[in-house]
N, C-alpha and C positions, 0 to 999 in steps of 0.2 A: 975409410970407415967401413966396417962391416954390418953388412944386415941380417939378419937371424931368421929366418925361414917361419911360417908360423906351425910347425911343427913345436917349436916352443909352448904354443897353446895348450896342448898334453899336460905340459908341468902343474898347471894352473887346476886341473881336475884333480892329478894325485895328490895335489895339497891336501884341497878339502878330504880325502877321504877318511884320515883319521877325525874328523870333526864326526861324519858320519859313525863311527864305530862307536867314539864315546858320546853316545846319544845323549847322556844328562851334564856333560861339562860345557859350563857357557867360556870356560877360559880356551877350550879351543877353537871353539865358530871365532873369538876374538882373536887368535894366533893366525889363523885362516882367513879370517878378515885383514888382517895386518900386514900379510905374506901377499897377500892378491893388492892391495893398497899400493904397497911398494914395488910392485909390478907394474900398475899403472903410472906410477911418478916415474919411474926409469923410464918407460916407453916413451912418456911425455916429456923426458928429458933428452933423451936420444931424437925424440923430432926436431925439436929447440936448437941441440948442437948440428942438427944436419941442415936446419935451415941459415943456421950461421956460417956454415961450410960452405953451400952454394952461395952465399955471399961474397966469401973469400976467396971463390975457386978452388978449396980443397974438393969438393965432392961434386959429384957432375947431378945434374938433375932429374936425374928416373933415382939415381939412390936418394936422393931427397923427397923426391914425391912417394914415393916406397914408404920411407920412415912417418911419412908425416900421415900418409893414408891408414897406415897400421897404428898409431897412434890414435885417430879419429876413430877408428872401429873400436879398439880398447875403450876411449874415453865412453861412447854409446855403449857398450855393452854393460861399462858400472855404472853408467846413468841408470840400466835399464835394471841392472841387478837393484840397486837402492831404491828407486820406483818400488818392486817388490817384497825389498824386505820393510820397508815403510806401508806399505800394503798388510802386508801380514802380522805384523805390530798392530794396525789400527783395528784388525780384524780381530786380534786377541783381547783386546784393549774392549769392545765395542761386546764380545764374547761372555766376558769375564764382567758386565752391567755395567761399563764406564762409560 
């Protein structure tokens, strides 16, 4: 199994950045939302398979704890992202006399 450096993280900014440009389209924060989504499902799928690996003895276990540590940073960071934007909805919501 190979594990991907977090230099992969990069990818994750230039996504959003067309979200940023088209400042009035909500169908791309949701493309950008979707693209980052399935980023985190694969990460958390790749931990999955590499803890099933060290199970098996395919994969030795720094590459397991590797995967599985970078998957817990992922899973905390969209925690922390949805925190936020559930924040700033209540804020609009709360703005806007609701």
């Amino acid at each position: 199994m190979k594990i991907q450096g977090l230099s992969d993280t990069g990818a994750l900014a230039a996504q959003g950045s067309p979200a940023v440009e088209e400042a009035g389209s909500g169908d791309a924060f949701g493309a950008a939302l979707r693209t980052a989504m399935d980023g985190v499902e694969e990460t958390a799928a790749s931990a999955d398979a590499a803890g099933e690996g060290l199970v098996t003895g395919e994969v030795d276990l720094h590459e397991a704890m590797v995967s599985m540590e970078k998957a817990d940073l992922v899973l905390r960071i969209a925690g922390t992202v949805r925190n936020k934007v559930i924040d700033a909805y209540q804020q609009l919501v709360q703005a806007a006399g609701g």
